[in-house]
N, C-alpha and C positions, 0 to 999 in steps of 0.2 A: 504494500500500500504506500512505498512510500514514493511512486509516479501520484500519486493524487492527496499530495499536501495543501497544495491551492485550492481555493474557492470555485474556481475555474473547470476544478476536476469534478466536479459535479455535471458538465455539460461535455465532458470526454465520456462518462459513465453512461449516461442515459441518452445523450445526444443536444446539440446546439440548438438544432432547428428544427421544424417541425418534418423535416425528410428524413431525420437524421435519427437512428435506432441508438447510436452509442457503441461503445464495446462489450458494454454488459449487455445491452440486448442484442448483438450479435452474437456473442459467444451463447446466449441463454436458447437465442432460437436457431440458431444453423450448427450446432454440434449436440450430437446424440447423447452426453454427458449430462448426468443428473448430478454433479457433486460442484458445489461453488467456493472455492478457496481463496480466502482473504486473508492473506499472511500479513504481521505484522501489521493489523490493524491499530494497536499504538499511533503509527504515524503517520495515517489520515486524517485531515480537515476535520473539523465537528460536524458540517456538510455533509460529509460522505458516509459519515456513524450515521448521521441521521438515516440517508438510505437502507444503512445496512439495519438498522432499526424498523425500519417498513421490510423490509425484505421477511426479517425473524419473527413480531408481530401478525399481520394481515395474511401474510406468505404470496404477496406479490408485490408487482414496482410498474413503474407507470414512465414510459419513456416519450421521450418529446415530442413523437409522433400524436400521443394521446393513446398510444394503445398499451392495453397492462396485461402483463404477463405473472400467470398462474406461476409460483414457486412451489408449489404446496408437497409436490414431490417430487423436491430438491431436497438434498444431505448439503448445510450449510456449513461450512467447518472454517472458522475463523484462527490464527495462531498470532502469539506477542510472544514478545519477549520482555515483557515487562517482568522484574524481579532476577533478569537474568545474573548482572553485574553484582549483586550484590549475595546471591547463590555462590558463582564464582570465589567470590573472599572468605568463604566459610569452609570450614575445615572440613575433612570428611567425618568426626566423631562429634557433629550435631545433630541430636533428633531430626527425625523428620517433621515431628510436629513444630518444631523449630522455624524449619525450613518452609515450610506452611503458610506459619503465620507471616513470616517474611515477607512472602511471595505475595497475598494476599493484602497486606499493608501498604505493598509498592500500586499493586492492581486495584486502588481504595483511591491512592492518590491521584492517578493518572486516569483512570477510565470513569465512564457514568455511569453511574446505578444500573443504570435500565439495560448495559452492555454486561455487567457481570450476574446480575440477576438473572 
């Protein structure tokens, strides 16, 4: 995610114009793939959470064309790496619940509610 840091990336995702599908609705509607993977969503726009927040809610998205497309079965799999750096500095003889809470404090700071919920 991190091509769609800008504001901007919101009209690369869905499409500019009213002709215009986007990348996400091309990849959604011309490949036989059910699985949408959003790596490293940490470091997208709050714009583009937002998307991906209609996406996991509703289970569709609406691109500039005006036409919306059913997600409903899609396998949505999002990855961060949030809490990573500071996993890295810990020894290997820390619990895991340790390690947990860590992880989760860093992912408290950095992401919305409504993304970890």
């Amino acid at each position: 995610m991190s091509e769609y840091q800008e504001q901007k990336s919101v009209g690369l995702l869905l499409g500019e114009h009213r002709d215009g599908e986007g990348i996400l609705g091309k990849r959604i509607k011309h490949s036989g793939a059910r699985v949408i993977l959003f790596d490293e969503i940490e470091k997208a726009h709050p714009l583009v959470l937002d998307l991906f927040l209609q996406i996991l809610d509703p289970g569709r998205i609406t691109l500039a064309t005006g036409e919306t497309l059913d997600l409903t079965r899609f396998y949505i799999v999002a990855t961060s790496n949030v809490g990573a750096g500071n996993l890295m500095e810990m020894s290997d003889t820390v619990p895991f619940r340790t390690l947990e809470r860590v992880v989760f404090e860093q992912v408290d700071q950095q992401l919305r509610p409504e993304l970890v919920g």
